[in-house]
Backbone as a ProteinNet text record, in pm:
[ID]
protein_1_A
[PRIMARY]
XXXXXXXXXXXXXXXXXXXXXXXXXXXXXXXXXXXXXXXXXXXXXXXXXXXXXXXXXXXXXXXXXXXXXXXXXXXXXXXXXXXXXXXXXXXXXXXXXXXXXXXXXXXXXXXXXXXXXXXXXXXXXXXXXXXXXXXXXXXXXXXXXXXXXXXXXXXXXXXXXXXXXXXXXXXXXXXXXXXXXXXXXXXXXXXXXXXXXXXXXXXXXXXXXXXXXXXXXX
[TERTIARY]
6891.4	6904	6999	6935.2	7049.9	7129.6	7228.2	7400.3	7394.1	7441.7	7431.6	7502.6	7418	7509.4	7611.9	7708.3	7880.8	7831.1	7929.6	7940	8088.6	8007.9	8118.4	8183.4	8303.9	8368.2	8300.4	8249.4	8204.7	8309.8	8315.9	8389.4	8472.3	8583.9	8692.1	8628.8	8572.1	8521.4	8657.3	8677.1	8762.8	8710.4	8756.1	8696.9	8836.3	8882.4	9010.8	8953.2	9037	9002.7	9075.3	9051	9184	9164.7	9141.3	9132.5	9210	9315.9	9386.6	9283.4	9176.6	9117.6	9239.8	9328.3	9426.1	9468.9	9558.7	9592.9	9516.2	9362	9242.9	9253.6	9264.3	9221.5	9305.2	9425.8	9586.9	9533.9	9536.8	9482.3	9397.3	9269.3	9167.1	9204.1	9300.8	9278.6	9348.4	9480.4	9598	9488.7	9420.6	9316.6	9290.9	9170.5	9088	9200.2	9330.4	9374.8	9447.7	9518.1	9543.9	9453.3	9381.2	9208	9103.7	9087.2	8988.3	8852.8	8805	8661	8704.4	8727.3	8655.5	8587.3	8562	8441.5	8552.8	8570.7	8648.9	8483.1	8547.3	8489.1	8551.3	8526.1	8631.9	8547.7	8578.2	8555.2	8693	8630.4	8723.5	8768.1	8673.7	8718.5	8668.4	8730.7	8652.1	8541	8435.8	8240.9	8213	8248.4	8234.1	8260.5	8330.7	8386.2	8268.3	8272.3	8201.8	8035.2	8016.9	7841.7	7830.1	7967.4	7982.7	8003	8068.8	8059.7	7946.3	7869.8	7756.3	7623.5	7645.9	7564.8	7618.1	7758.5	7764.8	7883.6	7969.9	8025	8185.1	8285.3	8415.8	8488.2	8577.3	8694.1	8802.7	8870.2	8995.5	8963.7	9018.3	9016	9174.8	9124.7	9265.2	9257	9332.4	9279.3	9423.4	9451.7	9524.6	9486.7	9588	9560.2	9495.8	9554	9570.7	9392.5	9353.5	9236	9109.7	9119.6	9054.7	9028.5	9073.7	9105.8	8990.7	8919.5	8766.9	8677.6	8699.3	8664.6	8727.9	8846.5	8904.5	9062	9099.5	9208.4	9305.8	9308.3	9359.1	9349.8	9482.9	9496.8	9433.8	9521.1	9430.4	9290.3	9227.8	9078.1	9033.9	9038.4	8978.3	8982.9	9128.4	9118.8	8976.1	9029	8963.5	8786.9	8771	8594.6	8564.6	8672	8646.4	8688.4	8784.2	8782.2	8655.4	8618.2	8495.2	8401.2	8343	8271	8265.7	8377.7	8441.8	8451.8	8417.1	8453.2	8545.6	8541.3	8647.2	8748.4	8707.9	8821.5	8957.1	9012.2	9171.9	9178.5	9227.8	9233.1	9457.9	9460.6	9606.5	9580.3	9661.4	9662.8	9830.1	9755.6	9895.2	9894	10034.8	10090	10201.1	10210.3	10329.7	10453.7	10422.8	10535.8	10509.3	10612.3	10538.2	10664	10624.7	10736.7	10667.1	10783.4	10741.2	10633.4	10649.6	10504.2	10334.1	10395.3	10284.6	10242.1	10321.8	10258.2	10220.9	10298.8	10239.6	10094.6	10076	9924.1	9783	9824.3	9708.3	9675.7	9820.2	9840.7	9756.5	9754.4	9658.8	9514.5	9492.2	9337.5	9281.8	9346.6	9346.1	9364.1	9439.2	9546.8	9571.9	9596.6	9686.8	9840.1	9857.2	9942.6	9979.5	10079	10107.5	10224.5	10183.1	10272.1	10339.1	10430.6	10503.6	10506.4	10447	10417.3	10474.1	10567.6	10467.4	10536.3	10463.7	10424.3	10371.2	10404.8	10360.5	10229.3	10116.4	9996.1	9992.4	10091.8	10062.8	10162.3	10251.7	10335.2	10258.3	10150.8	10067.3	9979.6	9900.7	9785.5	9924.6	9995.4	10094.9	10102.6	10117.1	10117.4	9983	9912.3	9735.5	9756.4	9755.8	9726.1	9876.8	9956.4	10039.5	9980.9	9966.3	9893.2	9755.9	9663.2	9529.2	9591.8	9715.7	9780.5	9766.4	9893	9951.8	9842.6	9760.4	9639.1	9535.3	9554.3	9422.8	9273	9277.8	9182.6	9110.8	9009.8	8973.2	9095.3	9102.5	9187.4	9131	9220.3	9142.8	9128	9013.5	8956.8	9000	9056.7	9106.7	9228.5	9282.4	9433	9539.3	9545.6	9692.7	9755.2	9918.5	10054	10101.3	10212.1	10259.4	10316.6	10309	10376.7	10526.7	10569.5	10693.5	10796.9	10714.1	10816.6	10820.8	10687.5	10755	10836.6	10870	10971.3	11159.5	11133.8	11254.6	11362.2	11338.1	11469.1	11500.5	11405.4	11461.5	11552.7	11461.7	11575.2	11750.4	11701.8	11797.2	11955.6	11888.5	11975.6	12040.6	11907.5	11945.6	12080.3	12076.2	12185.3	12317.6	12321.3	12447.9	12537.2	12690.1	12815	12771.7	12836.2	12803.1	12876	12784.5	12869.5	12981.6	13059.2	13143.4	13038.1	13097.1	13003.4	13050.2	12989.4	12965.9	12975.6	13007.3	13027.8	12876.9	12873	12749.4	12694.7	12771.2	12688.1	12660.2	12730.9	12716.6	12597.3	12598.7	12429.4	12323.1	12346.6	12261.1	12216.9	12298.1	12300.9	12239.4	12273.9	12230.4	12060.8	12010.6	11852.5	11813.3	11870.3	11816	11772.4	11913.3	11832.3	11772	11764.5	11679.4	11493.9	11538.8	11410.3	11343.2	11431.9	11382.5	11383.5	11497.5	11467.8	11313.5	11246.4	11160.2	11013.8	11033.9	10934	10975.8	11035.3	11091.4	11143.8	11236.5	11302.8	11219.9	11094.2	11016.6	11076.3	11158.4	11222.4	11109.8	11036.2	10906	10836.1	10830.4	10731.3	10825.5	10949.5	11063.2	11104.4	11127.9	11144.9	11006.8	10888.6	10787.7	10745.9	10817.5	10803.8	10915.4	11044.4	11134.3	11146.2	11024.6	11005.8	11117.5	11166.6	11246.7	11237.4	11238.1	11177.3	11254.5	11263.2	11292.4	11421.5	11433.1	11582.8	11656.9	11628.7	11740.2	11813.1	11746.8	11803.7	11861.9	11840.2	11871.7	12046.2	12031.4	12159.6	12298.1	12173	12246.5	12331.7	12230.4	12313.3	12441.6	12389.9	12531.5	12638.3	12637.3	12760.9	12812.9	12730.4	12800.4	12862	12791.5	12891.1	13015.4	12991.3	13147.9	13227.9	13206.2	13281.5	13315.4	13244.5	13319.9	13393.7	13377.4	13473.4	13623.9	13611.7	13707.4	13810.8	13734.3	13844.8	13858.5	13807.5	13832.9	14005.2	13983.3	14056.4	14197.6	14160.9	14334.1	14359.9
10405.3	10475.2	10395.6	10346	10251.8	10390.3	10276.2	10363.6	10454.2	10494.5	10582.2	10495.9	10525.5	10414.2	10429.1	10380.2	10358.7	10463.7	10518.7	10615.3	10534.8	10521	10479.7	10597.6	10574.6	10660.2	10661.4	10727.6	10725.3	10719.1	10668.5	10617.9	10732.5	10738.1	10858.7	10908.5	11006.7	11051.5	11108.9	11070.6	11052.1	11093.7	11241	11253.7	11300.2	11159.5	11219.4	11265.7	11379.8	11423.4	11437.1	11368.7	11293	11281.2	11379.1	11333.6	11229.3	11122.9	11001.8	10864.8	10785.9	10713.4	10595.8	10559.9	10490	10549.1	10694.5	10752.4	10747.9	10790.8	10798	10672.1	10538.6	10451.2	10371.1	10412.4	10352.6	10416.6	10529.7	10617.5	10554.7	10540.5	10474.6	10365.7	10254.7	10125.1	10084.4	10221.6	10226.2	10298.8	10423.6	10399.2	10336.4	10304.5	10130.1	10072.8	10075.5	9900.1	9913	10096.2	10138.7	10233	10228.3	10262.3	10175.7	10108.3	10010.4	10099.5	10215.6	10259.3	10389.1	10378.6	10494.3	10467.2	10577.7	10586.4	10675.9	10617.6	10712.9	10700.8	10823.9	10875.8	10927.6	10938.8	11009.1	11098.1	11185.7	11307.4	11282.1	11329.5	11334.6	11502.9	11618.3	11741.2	11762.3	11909.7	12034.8	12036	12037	12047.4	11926.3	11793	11650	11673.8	11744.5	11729.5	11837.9	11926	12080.9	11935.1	11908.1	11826.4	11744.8	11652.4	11575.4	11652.4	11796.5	11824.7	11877.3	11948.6	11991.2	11871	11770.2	11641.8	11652.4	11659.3	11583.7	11634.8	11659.3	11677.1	11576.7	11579.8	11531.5	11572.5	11452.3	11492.2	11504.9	11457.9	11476	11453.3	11596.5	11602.7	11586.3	11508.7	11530.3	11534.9	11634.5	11721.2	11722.5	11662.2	11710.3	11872	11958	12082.5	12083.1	12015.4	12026.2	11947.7	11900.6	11825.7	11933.2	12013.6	12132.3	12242.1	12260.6	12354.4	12460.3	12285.4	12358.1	12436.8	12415.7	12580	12688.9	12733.2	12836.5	12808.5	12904.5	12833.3	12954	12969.2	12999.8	12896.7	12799.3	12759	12752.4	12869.5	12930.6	12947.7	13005.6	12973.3	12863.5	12814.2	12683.3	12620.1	12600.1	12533.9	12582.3	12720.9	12782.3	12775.6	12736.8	12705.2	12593.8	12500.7	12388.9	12374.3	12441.1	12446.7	12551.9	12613.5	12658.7	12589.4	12483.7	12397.9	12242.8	12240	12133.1	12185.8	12310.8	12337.1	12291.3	12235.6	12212.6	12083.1	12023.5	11885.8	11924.5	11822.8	11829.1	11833.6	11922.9	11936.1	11930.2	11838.2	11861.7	11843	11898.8	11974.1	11848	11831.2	11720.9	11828.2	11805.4	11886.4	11826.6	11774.5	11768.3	11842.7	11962.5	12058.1	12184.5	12137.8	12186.2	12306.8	12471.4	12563.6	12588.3	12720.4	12776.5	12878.3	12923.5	13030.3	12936.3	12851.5	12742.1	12668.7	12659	12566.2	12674.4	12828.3	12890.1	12975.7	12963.3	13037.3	12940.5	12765.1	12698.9	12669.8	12695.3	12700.1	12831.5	12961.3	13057	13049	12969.9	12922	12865.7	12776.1	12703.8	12589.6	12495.1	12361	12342.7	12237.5	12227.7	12245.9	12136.8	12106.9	12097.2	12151.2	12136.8	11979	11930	11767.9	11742.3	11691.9	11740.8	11554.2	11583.4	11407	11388.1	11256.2	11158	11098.8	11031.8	10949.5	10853	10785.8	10644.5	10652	10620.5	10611.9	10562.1	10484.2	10451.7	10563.2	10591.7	10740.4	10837.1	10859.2	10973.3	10954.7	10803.1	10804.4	10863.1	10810.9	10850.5	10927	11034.2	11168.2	11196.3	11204	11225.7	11201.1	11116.2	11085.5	11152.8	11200.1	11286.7	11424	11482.2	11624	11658.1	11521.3	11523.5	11548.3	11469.5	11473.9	11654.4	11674.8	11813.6	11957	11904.3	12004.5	11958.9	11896.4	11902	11848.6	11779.9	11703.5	11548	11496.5	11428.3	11268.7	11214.4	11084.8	11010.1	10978	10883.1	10697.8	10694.2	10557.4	10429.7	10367.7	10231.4	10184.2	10341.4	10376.2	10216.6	10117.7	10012.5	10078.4	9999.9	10041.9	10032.7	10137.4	10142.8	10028	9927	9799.6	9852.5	9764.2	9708.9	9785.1	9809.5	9862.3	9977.1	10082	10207.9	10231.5	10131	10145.5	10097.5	10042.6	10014.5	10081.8	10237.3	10302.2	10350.6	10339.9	10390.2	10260.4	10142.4	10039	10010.6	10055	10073.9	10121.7	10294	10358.2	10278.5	10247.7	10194.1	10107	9984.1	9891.9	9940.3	10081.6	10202.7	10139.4	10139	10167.4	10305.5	10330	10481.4	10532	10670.4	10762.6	10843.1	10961.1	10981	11125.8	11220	11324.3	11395	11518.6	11614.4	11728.7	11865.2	11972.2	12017.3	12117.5	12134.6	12218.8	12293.3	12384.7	12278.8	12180.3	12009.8	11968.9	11968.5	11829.2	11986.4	12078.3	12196.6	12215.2	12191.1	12211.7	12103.6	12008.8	11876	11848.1	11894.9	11881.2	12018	12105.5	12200.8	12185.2	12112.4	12057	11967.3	11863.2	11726.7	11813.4	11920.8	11956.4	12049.3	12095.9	12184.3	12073.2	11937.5	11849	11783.9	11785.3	11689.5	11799.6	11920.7	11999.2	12042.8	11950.3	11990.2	12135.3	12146.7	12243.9	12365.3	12352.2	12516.8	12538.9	12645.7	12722.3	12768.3	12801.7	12858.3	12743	12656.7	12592.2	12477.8	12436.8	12438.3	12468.3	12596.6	12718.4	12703.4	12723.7	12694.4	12532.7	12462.2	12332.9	12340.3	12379.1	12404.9	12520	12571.6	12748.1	12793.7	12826	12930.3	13046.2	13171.4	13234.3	13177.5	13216.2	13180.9	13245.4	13409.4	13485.3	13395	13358	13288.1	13174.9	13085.1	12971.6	13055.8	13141.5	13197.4	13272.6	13340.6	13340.4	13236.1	13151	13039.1	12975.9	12937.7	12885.6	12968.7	13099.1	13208.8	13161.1	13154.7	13163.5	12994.4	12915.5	12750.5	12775.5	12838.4	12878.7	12887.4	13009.1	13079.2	12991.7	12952.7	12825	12721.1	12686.1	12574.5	12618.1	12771.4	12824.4	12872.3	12878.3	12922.8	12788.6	12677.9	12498.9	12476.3	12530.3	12476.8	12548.6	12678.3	12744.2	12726.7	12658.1	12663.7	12549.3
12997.9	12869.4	12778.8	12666.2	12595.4	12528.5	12502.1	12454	12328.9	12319.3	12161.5	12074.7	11967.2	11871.3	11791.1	11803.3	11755.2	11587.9	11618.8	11460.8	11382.1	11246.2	11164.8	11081.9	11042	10984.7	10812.4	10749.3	10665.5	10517.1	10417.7	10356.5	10292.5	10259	10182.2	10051.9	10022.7	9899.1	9819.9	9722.3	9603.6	9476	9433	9280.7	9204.3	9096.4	9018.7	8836.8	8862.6	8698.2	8631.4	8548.8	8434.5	8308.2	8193.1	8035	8001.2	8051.8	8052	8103.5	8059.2	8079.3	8221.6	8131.1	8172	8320.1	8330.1	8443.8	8536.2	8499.6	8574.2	8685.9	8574.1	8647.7	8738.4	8675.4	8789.7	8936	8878.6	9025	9137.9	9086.4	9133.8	9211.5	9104	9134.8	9280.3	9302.3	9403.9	9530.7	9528.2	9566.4	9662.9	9627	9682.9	9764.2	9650.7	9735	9852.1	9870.7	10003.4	10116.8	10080.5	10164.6	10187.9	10237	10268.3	10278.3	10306.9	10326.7	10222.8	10115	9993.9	9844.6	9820.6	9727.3	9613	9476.5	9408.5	9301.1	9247.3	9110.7	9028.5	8852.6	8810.1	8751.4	8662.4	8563.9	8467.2	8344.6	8245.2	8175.9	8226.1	8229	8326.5	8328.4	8461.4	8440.1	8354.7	8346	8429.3	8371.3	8444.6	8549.5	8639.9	8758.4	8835.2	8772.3	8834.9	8847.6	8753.3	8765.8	8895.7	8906.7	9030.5	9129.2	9164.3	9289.3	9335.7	9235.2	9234.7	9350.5	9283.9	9317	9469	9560.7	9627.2	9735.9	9813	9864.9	9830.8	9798.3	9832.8	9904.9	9927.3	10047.5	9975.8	9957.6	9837.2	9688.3	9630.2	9509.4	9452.3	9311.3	9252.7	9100.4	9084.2	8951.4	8837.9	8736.3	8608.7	8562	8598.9	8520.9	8429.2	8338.2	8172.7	8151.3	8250.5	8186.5	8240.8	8272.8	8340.2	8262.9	8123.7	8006.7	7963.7	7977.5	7923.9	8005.4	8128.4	8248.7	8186.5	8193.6	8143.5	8106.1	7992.4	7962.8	8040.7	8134.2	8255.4	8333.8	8415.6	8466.1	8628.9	8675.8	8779.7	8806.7	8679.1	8722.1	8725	8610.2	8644.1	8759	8801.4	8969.8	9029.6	9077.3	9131.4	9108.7	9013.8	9021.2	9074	9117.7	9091.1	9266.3	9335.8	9473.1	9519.3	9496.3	9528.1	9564.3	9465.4	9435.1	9534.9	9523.7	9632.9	9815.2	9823.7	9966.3	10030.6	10127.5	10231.1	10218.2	10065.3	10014.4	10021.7	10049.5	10014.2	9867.9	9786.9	9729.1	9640	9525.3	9502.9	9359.8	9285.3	9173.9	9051	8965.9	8937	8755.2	8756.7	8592.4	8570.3	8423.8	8357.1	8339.5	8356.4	8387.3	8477.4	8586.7	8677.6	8739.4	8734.3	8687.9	8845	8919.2	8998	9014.3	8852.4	8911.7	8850.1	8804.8	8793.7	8937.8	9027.4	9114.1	9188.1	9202.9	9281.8	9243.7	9084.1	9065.3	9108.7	9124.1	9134.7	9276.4	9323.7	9527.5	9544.6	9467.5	9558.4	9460.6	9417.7	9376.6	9436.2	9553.2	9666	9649.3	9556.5	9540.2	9719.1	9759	9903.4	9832.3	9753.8	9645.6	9506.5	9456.3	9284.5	9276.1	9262.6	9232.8	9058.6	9041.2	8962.4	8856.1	8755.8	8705.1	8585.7	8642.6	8651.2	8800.5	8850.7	8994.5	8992.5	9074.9	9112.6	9162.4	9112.3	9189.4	9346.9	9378.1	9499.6	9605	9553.9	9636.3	9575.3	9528.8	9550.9	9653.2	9650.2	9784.8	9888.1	9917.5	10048.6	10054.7	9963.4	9972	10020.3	9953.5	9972.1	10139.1	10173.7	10330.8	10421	10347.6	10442.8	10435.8	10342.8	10306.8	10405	10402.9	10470.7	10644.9	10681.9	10852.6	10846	10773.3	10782.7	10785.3	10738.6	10687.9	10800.9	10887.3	10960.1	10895.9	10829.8	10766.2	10793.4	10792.5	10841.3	10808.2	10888.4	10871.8	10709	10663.7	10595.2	10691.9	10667.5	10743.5	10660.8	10707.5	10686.4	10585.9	10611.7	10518.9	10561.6	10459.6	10473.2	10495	10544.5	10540.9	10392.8	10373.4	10266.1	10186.1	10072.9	10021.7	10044.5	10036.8	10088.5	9989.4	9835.5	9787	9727.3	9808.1	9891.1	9969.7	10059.5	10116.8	10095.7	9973.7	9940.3	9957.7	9885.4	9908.5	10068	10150	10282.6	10346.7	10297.8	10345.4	10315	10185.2	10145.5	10167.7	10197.8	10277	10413.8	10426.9	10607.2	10599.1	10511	10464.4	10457.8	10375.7	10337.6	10450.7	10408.7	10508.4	10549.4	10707.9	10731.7	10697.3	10629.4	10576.5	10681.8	10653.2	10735.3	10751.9	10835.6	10959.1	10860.5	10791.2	10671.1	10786.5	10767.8	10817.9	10848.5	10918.5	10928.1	10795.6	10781.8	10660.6	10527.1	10550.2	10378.4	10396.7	10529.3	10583.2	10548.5	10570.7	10590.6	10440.1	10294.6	10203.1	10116.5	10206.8	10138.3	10186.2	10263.1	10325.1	10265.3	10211.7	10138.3	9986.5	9975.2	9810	9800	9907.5	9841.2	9887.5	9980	9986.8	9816.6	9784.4	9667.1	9557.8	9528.5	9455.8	9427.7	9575.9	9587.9	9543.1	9540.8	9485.7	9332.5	9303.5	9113.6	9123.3	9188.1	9164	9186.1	9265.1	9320.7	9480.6	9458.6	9565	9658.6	9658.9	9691.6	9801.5	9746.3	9783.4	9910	9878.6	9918.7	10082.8	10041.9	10149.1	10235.7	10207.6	10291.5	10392.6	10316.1	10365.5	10490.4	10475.3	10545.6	10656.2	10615.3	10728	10737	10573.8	10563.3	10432.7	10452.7	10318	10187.8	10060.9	9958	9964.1	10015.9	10018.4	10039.8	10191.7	10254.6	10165.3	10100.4	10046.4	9916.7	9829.1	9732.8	9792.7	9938.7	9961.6	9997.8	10076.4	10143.4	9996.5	9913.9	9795.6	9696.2	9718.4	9688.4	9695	9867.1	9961.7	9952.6	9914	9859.7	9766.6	9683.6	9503.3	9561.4	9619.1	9656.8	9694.3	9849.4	9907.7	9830.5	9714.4	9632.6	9523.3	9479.9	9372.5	9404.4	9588.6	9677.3	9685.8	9659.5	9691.1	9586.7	9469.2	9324.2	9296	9327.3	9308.7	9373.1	9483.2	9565.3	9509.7
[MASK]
++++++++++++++++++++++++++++++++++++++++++++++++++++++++++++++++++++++++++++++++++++++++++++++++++++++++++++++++++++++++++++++++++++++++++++++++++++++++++++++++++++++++++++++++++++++++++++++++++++++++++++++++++++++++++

């Protein structure tokens, strides 16, 4: 009985929608050059985009709010026709201003993610392919390593004199905010990344006030 034949990974389907011709195509071009097996496409509104999913199945979508208008000028919906449409894509959601109850109305439209722009096209694919790990989503196939100068600032650090040993509740405070830093300031989204509710950090940060209004003071 001859062998079954070797299955290839079929190429990363990519649809970005972007009323920014330019943005569109940074996107794209970073893309390609850190994926070796995908297929991008763009759309320039939500109709353009709704026609292409219609045609075809994608795997990751990536969508400008603001270029989505013309679905509904409800934010939320629009996503939302547009993850429908897309089924089971990774789907992440990019806005110029990006508030907490903004990232959280396009997260329950079904966004994976609200990303907060502007960004580096190429620390977004990274993102894209960390989001696809975390989510259980198909690998992307023939994903490069990150250029060298994504990695700059970690080297960076690495170089640092060591710092001196921070208390526990400093280091506790300090991985709390670079976590809420790194979601533009959404507590929400934050707190979930960290598997901790939103209270908690809303108190936790209380009780820092205090403690530092308590050393100001003596």
């Amino acid at each position: 009985m001859p062998p079954a034949p070797e299955k290839r990974p079929h190429p990363a389907r990519f649809l970005v929608i972007d009323h920014d011709p330019a943005e569109a195509a940074a996107l794209a071009a970073a893309i390609e050059a850190r994926i070796g097996l995908a297929r991008v496409m763009r759309a320039g509104n939500g109709r353009a985009a709704a026609d292409v999913l219609r045609d075809g199945r994608v795997d990751v979508l990536v969508m400008d709010v603001a270029s989505l208008l013309d679905l509904s000028s409800l934010a939320g919906e629009a996503v939302s026709r547009l993850v429908k449409l897309a089924e089971d894509a990774l789907v992440i959601a990019l806005s110029n201003a990006v508030s907490i109850s903004a990232a959280v109305e396009v997260m329950r439209a079904g966004a994976h993610d609200c990303i907060s722009r502007p960004i580096a096209p190429e620390l977004l694919v990274q993102h894209v392919a960390d989001l696809a790990r975390r989510y259980g989503k198909p690998p992307l196939a023939g994903m490069r390593p990150a250029p060298p100068e994504l990695l700059g600032n970690e080297l960076a650090r690495r170089r640092m004199p060591r710092q001196p040993i921070l208390p526990l509740w400093k280091q506790e405070q300090r991985i709390i905010e670079e976590a809420i830093a790194s979601f533009s300031g959404n507590v929400a989204l934050a707190a979930a990344a960290l598997e901790l509710s939103p209270s908690t950090i809303y108190r936790k940060r209380q009780a820092w006030a205090e403690m530092d209004g308590k050393k100001g003071a003596a």
